[in-house]
C-alpha positions as CSV (number, residue, x, y, z in Angstrom):
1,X,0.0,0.0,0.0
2,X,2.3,2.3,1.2
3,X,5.1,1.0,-1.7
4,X,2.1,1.7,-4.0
5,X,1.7,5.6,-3.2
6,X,5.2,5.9,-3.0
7,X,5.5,4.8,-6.5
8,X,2.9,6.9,-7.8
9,X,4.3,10.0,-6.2
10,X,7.5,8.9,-7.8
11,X,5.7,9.0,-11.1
12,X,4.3,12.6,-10.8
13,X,7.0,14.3,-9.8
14,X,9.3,12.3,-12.6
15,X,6.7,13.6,-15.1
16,X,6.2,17.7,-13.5
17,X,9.9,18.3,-13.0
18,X,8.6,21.6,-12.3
19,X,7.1,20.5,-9.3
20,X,9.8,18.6,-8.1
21,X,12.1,21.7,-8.3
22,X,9.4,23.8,-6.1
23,X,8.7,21.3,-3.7
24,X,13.2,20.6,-3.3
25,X,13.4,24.6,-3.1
26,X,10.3,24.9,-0.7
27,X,11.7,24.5,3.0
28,X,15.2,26.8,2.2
29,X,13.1,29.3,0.1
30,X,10.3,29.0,3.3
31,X,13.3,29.5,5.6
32,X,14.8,32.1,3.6
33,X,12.2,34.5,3.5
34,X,10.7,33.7,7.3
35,X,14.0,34.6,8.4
36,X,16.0,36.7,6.6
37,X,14.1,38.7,4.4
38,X,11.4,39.5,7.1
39,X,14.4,40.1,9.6
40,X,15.4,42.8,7.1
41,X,12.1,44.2,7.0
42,X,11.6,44.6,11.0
43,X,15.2,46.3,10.7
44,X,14.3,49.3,8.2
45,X,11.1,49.5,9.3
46,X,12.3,50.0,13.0
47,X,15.0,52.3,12.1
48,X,11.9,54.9,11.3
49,X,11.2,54.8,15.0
50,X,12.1,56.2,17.8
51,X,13.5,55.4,22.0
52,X,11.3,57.7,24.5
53,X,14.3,59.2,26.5
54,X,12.6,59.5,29.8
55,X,10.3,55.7,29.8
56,X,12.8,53.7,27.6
57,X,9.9,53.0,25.3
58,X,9.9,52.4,21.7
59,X,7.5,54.9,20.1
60,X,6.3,53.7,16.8
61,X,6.0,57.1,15.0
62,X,7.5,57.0,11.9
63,X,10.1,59.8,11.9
64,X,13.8,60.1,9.9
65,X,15.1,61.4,13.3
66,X,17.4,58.5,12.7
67,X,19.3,59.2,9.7
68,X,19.5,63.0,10.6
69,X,21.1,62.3,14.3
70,X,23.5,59.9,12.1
71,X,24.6,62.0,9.1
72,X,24.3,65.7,11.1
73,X,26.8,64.4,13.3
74,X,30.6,64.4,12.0
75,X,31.6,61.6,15.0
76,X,29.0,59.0,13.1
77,X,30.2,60.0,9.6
78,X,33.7,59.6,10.0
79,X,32.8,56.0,11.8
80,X,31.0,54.7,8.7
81,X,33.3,56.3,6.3
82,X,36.3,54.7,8.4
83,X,34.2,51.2,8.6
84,X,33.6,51.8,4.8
85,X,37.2,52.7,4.0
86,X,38.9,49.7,5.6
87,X,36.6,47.2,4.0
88,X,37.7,48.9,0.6
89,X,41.2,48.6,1.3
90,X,40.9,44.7,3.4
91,X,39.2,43.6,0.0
92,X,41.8,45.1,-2.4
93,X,45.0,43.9,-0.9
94,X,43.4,40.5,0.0
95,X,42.9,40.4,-3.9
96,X,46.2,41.1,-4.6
97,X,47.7,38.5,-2.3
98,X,45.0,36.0,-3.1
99,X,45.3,36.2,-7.3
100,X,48.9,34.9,-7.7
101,X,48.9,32.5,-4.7
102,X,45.5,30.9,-6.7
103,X,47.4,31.1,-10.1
104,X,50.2,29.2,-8.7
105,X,47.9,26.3,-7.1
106,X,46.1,26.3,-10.7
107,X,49.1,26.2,-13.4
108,X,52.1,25.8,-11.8
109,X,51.8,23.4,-8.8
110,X,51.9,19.9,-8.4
111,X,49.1,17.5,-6.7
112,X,51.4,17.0,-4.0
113,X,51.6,20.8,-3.3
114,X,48.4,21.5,-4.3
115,X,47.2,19.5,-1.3
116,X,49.6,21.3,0.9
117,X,48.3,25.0,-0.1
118,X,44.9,24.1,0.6
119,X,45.4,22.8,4.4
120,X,47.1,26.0,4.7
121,X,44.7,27.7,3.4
122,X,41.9,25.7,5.0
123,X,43.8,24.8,8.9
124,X,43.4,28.6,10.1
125,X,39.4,28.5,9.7
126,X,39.4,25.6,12.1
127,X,40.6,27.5,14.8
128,X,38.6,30.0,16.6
129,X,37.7,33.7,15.1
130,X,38.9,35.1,18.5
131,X,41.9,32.8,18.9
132,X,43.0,33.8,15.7
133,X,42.6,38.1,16.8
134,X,44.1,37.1,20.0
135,X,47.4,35.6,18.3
136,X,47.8,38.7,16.3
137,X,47.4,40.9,19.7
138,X,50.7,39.2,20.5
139,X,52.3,39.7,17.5
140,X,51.6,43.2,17.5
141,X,52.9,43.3,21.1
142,X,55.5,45.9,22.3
143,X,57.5,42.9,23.5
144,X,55.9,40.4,20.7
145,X,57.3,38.2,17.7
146,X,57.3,41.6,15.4
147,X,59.0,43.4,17.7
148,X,61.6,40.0,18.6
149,X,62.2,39.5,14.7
150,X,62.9,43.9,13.8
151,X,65.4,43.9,16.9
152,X,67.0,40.1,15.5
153,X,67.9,42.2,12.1
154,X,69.0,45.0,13.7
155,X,65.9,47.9,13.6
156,X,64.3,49.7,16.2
157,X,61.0,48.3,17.3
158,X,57.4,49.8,16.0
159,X,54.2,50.2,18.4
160,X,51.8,49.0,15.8
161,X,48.8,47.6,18.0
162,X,46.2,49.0,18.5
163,X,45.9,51.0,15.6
164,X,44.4,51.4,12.4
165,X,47.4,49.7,10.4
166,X,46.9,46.3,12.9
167,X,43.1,45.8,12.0
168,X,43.6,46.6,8.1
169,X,46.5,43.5,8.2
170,X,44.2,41.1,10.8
171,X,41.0,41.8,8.5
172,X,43.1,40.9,5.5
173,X,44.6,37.3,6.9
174,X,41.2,36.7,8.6
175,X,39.5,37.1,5.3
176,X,41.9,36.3,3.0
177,X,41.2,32.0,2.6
178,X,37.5,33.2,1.6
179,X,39.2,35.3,-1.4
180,X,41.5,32.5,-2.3
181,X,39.1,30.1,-2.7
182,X,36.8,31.7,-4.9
183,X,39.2,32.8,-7.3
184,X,40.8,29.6,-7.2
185,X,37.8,28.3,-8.6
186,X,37.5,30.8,-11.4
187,X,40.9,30.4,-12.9
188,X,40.2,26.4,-12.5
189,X,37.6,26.7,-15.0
190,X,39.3,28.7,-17.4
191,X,40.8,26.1,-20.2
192,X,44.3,26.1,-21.1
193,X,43.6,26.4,-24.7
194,X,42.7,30.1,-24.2
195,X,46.5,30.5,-22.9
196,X,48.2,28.7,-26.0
197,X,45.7,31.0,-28.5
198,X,47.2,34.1,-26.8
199,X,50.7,33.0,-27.0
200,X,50.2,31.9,-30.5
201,X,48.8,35.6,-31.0
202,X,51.8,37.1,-30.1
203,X,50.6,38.2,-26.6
204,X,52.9,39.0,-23.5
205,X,52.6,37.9,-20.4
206,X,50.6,41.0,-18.6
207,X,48.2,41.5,-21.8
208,X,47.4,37.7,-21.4
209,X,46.8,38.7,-17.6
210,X,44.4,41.9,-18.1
211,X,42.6,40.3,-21.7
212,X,42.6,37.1,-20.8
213,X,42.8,35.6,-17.1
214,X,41.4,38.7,-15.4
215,X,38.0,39.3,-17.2
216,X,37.3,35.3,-16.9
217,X,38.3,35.1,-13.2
218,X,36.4,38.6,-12.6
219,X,33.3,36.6,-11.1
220,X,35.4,34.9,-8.2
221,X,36.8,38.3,-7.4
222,X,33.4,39.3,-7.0
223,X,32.6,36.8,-5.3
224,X,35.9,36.8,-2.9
225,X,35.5,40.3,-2.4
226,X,31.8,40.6,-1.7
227,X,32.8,38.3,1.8
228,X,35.5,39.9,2.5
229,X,34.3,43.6,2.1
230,X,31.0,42.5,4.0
231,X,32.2,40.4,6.5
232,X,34.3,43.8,7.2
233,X,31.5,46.0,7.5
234,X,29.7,44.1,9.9
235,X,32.9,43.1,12.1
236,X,32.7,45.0,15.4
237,X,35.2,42.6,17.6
238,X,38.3,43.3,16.1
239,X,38.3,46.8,16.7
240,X,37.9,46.4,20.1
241,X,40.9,44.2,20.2
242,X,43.3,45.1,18.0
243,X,41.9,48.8,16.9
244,X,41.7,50.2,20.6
245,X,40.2,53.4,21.2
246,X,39.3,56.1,18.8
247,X,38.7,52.7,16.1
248,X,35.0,52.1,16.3
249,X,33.3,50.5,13.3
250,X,29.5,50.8,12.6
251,X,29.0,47.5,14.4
252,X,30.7,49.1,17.3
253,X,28.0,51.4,17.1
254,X,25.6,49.3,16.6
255,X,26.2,47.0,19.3
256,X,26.6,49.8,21.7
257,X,23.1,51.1,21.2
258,X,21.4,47.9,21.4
259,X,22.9,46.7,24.9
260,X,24.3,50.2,26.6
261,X,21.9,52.7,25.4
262,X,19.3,50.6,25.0
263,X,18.1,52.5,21.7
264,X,17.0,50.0,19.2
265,X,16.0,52.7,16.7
266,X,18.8,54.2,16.3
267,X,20.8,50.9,15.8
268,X,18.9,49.8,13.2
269,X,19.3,53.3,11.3
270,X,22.7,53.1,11.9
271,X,23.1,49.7,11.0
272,X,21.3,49.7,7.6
273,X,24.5,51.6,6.0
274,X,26.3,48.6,5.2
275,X,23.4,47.1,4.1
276,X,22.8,49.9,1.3
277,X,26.3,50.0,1.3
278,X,26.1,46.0,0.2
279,X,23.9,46.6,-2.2
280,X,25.0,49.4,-4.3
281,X,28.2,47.3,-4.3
282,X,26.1,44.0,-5.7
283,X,24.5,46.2,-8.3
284,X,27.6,48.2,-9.7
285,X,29.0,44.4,-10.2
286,X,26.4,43.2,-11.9
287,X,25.9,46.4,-13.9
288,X,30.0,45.8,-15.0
289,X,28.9,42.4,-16.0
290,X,30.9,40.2,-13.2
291,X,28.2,37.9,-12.4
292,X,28.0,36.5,-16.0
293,X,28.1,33.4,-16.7
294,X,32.0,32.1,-18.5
């Protein structure tokens, strides 16, 4: 009986592959919207609110007192524009270092250290996000393994930590396996027949790179860079470990005026900036074309 319905199910879904598609797609589509879309909404639609300074109460007015405390103020501006500016510069130099380390897993090595690069690629996201921060703390120490390694060779020791310079090099070796891997994948999938055509064609080495490799591995820089530069604007730990004082993000922000001040409102005004940020980002990549298809 049971065997019998099965089969028939079987059946209808082998002859609607339509309906076999919607019903695999249901529950993370279901799951998708119920949680993250709708999460999205209850965050713009509560940034238009307001905190009552005297009960603590959210009042439901719909007001843009919000977005004019955050842009009138200069302290808030230079805060996103800092947060906005270090994702920038995390996601270019993580390309940079990322592009020819991929290259040389794709053409040049061998099985042997191909297998090698990607455990050390893959071993650091094993270990804890704050482990990770932590053993950088120490490196950036005034009596740390920089400092140890400048006086070896014979230079005077730098105060690095804490500052600026220590969170743009921690965001870039914290995000930089999720750019490696993504562009990995694109130059994988380019053939090597497009090489030998553009040596044949009398091509050097750097106008193969820009004609050739870099257009065709464009979507997993895109796709590289849109974790890295994201994951960045949303980060709000390691400024408070390695940035110090004075090195607030917008998730510093954020964070601050959903437990300290207890302004909810506010937050989510505040923290929709990398969200539009996010998304003028997405668009001017698919505008260039980076998300076609090679």
């Amino acid at each position: 009986m049971l065997s019998g319905a099965v089969r028939r199910v079987s059946v209808i879904l082998w002859r609607k592959p339509g309906l076999s598609a919607g019903l695999l797609l249901a529950p993370p589509l279901g799951w998708f919207l119920l949680i993250y879309i709708a999460a999205l909404a209850a965050l713009f639609i509560s940034a238009f609110w307001t905190t009552d300074s005297f009960t603590g109460e959210i009042d439901r007015t719909w007001t843009l007192s919000n977005f004019q405390a955050i842009f009138g103020s200069e302290t808030y501006r230079l805060i996103a524009l800092r947060t906005i500016f270090m994702a920038a510069a995390v996601t270019i130099t993580d390309v940079i270092l990322a592009f020819p380390f991929a290259y040389f897993m794709v053409r040049l090595a061998s099985q042997r250290q191909r297998v090698a690069l990607f455990t050390l690629v893959l071993v650091p996201l094993w270990s804890s996000y704050l482990a990770r921060v932590y053993a950088w703390r120490l490196i950036f120490a005034h009596e740390g393994v920089l400092n140890w390694v400048l006086h070896g060779l014979g230079f005077q020791s730098i105060e690095i930590g804490y500052t600026n310079w220590a969170m743009w090099i921690v965001f870039s070796y914290i995000w930089l396996p999720f750019m490696i891997m993504p562009i990995y994948a694109a130059l994988e999938r380019i053939p090597y027949s497009l090489f030998e055509a553009s040596l044949d064609l009398g091509a050097k080495a750097w106008r193969t790179f820009f004609k050739v490799i870099l257009p065709l591995a464009m979507p997993g820089v895109v796709a590289g860079s849109i974790f890295s530069f994201s994951l960045t604007l949303g980060d709000y730990i390691t400024p408070v470990l390695v940035g110090g004082p004075g090195s607030d993000f917008i998730g510093n922000v954020v964070y601050a005026n959903v437990g300290i001040a207890n302004n909810v409102p506010f937050a989510a005004a505040y923290a929709s900036i990398p969200l539009v940020v996010m998304g003028l980002y997405l668009m001017a990549a698919r505008r260039s074309g980076a998300f076609d298809v090679m």
